[in-house]
N, C-alpha and C positions, 0 to 999 in steps of 0.2 A: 276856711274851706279846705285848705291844705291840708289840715289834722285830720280829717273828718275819713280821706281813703287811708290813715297809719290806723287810726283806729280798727276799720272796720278790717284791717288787714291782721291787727293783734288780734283779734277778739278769732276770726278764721284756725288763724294759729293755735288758739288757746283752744279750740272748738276741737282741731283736729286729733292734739294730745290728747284730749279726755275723750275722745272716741277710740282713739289707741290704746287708749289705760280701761275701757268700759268695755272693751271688744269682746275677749272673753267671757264674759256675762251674757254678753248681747247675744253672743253664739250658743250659748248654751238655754236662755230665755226660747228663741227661737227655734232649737232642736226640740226643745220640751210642748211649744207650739206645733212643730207640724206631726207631732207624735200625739197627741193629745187633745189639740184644740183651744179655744180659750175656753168651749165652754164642754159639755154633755153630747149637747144636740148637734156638736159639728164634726166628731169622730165619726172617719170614713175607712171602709176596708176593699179592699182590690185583691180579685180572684184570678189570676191569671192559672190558662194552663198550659203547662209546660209538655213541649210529644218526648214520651221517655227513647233513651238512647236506642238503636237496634241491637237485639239480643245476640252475645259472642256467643262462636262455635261452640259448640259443645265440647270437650275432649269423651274418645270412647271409652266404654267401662274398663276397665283392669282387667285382663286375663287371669290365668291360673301363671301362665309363662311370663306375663306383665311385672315389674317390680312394684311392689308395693308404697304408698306414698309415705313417710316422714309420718305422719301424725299417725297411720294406720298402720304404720309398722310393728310387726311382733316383735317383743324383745329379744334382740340377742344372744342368741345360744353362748356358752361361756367355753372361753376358749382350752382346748386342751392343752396339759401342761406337757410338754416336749420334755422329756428323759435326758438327761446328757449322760455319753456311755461313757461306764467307769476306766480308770486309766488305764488297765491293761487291755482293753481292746484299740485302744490307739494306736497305729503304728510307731515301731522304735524308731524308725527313721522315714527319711523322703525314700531313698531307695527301694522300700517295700509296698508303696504307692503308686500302683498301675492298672493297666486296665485288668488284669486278672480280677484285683481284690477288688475294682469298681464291683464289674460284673458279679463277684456272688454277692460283698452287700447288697445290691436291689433283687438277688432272687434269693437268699438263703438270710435265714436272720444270724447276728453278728455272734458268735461265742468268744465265752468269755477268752481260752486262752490262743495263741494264733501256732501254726505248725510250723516249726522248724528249720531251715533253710537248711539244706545238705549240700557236700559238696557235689553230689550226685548231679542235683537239679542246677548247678555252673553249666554254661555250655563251653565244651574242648575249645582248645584253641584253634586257630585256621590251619591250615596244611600248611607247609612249605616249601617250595618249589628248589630254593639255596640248598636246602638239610636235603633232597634227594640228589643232589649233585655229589656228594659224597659217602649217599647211602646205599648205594647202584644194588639190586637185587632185594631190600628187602619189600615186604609184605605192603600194596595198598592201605590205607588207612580206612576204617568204616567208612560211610557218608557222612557229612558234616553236617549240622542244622543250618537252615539258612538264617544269616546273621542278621541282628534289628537294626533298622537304617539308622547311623548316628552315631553307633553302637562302633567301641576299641576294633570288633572286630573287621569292620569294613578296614582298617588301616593299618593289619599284618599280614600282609602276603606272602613273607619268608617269616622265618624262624619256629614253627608251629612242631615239624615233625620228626625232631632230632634222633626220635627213639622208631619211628616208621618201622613197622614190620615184627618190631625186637619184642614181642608176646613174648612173656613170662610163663613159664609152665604150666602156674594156676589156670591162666586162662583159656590154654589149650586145651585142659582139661576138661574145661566147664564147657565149653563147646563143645569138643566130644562126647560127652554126656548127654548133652541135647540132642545128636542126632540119634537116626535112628539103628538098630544095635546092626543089621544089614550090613550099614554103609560104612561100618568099622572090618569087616569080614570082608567087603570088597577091595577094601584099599589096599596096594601095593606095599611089599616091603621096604622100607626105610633104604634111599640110595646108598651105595657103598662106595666111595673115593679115598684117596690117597689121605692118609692122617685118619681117619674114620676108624672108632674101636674094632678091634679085629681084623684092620689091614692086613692082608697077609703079601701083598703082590709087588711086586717091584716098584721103584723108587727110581723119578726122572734122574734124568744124564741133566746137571746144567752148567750154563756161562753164566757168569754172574755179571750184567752191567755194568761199564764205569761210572765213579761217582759224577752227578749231571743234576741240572738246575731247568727244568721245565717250565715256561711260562705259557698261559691257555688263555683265550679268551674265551669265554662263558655265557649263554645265549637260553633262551629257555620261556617256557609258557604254564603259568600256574592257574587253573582256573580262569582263564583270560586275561591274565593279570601277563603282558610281555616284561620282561626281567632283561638288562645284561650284568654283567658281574667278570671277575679276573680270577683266576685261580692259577698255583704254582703248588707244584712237586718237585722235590729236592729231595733226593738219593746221596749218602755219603755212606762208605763200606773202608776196613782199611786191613782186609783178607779175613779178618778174626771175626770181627762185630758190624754190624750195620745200624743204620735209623735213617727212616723215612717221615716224612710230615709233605701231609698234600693241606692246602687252607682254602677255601673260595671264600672272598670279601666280595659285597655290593654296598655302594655310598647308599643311605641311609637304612640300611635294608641289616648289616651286622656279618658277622662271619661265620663261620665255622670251620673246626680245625679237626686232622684224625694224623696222630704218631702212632707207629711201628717200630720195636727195637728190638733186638735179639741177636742170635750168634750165626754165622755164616758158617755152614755144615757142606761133605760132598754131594747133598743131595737140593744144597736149595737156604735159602733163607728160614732158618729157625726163629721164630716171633714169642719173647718174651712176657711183653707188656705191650698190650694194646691201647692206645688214649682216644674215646671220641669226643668233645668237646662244640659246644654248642651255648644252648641256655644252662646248661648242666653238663657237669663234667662225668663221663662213666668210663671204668677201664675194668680190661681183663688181662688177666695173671695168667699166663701158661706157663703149666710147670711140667717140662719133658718127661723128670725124669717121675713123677707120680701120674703120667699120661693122665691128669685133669687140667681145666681150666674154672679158675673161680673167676666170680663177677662182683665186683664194688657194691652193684645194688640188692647183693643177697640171693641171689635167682641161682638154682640149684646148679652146683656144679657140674658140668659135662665131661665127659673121658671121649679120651682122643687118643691117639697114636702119631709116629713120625710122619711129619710133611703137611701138617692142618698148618691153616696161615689163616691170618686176620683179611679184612676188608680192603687193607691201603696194601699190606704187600702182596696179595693174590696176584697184585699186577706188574710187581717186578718179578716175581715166580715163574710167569707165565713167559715173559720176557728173557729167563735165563733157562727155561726147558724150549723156548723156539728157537733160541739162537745155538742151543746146543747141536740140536738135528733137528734143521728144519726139514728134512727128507720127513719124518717122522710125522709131521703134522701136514698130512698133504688136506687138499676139498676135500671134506666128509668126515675126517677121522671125529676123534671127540676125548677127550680130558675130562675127566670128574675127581675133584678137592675140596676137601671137607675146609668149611673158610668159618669162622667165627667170628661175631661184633661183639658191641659192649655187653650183652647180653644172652646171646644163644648161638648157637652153632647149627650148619645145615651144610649139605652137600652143593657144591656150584656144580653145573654140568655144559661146558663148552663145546659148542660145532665151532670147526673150520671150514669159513665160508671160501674166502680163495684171494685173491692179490687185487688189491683195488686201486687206483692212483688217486690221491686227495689232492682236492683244489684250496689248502688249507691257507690260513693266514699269513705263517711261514712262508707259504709257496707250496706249486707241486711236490707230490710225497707218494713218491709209491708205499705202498701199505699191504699188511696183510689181516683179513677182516675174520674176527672169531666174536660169534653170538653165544649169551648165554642163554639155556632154557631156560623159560620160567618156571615154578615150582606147581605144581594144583592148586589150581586155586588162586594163582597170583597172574595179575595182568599188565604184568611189569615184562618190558623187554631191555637187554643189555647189549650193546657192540662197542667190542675195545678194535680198535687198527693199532694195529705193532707195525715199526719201518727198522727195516733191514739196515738202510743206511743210520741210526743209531744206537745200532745194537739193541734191536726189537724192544726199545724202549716204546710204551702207549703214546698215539700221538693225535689221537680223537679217543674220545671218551662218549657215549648219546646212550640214554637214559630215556624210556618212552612209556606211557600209559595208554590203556587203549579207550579212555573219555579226552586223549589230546593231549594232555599236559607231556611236555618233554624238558629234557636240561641235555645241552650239546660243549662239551669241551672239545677246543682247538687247538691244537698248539700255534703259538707265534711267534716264539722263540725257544732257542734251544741252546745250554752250554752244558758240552761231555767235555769233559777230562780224559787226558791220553790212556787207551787202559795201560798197564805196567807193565 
């Protein structure tokens, strides 16, 4: 009785396996059954119906404006082939790339070869304020272009106008040519002064200075550009010969220098060799005894007579005919000397304004104040003060324009030497 549940428990066992191992068949017997039937007459079919989805939006038709779809796109127009410009239309360098040449490539088509750069088309250099401190009377300069921001010229305020006023013949020329033939018939004859060809008139009485070391402080406005600076004139004479050098130095701003040398006469300082010195060195040759004066830079030489003086010594000149007789030089009177620079020569013409007392650096300084006229045309003014107390040596120097720019020498100190 005990075998009888092992049996019926193997035989289970053995039943399960070969339902396991038969399974596969049996699934597949069965799918072929409910697919088919066993026989003809028991295949069934089922109709269901299904509610179709609700119909999506439509999209609108395509315009004309509309982009066209992917499959209905027209093909491609074929792209045009871009030219590269041959290499002489490329600029030589970066510096010939600006808005000029943007500007006509988009309105002008490119030519093959490019124009020129002249020196013409450089713009001048800025004015400078320093170089009229020691250039007192000559000629305003044109108007200047206004400079491009960024641009060397925003950051020279001094050093520009060494040559200020010193027109070359050619150009006076070409100017007068330009006006109208009138305004040559109206102008005045050429001023006549001391030294001037054809002098014929008397020759000052003078003293001549003792040898003396000037030191000025230097103050001044260039285009709104405020400046100071130091300047010093130095007079040395030994009865025979003299030589003068005036210099105005500013820290990073540069110098300039102007020597005078030549022979001391009874009439006055005779000037040699004139030196003005700047960015460029330029001198003039006076030669008495052929009454001309040649110039370095070729500029046609001028005829002169006794008593012409340069630039730096007009003003010990001036200094040794006041202290000679200052009776002579009372308010109003006037002095005209033919003065020459590195370049050209012209008539100075000084009023005596009258005795002023300066509030100078040195200290109070009585003074005696002479203006120079400006020339036609020029809007440049000049006042030298002479002081009695050092033997009517210069002891202000102002220099003025009439758009404002000024340059003002003071003195601040002073050493004369005993005269002999």
């Amino acid at each position: 009785m005990r075998q009888r549940p092992l049996i019926l428990l193997t035989f289970a066992v053995l039943a399960a396996h070969g339902l396991l191992l038969a399974w596969p068949g049996v699934q597949e017997a069965l799918r072929k059954a409910r697919i088919t039937g066993s026989t003809p007459k028991e295949l069934r079919f089922e109709v269901r119906q299904i509610a179709p989805p609700p119909p999506a939006a439509v999209p609108p038709a395509p315009t004309l404006a509309s982009r066209p779809s992917m499959a209905q796109a027209a093909p491609a127009a074929p792209r045009p082939q871009v030219q590269k410009a041959p290499p002489e239309q490329a600029p030589a360098s970066r510096a010939s790339v600006g808005p000029k040449f943007r500007e006509a490539s988009t309105e002008k088509p490119a030519t093959s070869e490019a124009a020129p750069t002249t020196e013409a088309d450089a713009a001048p250099a800025a004015p400078s304020a320093l170089d009229q401190l020691l250039a007192s009377g000559e000629a305003s300069p044109a108007p200047m272009p206004e400079p491009i921001p960024g641009s060397a010229a925003d950051l020279q305020p001094l050093h520009a106008v060494a040559d200020q006023g010193d027109a070359s013949p050619s150009t006076s020329e070409a100017k007068a040519e330009t006006e109208a033939p009138s305004a040559s018939a109206s102008e005045p004859a050429p001023a006549i002064g001391i030294g001037s060809p054809g002098y014929a008139g008397p020759l000052p009485a003078i003293k001549l200075p003792p040898s003396a070391r000037l030191q000025f402080q230097a103050k001044g406005s260039a285009k709104g550009f405020q400046y100071s600076a130091k300047a010093q004139l130095t007079f040395k004479s030994d009865g025979q010969r003299y030589q003068a050098e005036q210099e105005v130095s500013a820290f990073l701003m540069g110098s300039r220098s102007q020597t005078s040398s030549g022979l001391i006469t009874p009439h006055g300082l005779a000037p040699q060799r004139f030196v003005d010195k700047a960015r460029k060195e330029r001198s003039a040759e006076l030669d008495a005894p052929a009454a001309r004066i040649r110039y370095s830079d070729g500029d046609e030489p001028q005829a002169v007579s006794a008593g012409v003086q340069d630039r730096l010594s007009i003003f010990l000149q001036l200094s040794s005919m006041v202290a000679a007789n200052p009776e002579r030089y009372a308010p109003g009177s006037t002095v005209a000397i033919n003065v020459t620079s590195a370049r050209s020569a012209e008539v100075w013409t000084f009023v005596v304004d009258g005795p002023e007392t300066l509030d100078l650096p040195a200290g109070p300084t009585p003074s005696l104040r002479l203006t120079r006229q400006p020339r036609k045309g020029q809007d440049q003014t000049a006042h030298l003060w002479l002081a009695p107390s050092l033997q009517y040596l210069p002891v202000r120097i102002r220099l003025s324009q009439s758009n404002g720019d000024f340059a003002d020498l003071q003195l601040q100190a002073a050493t004369v030497d005993s005269p002999p």
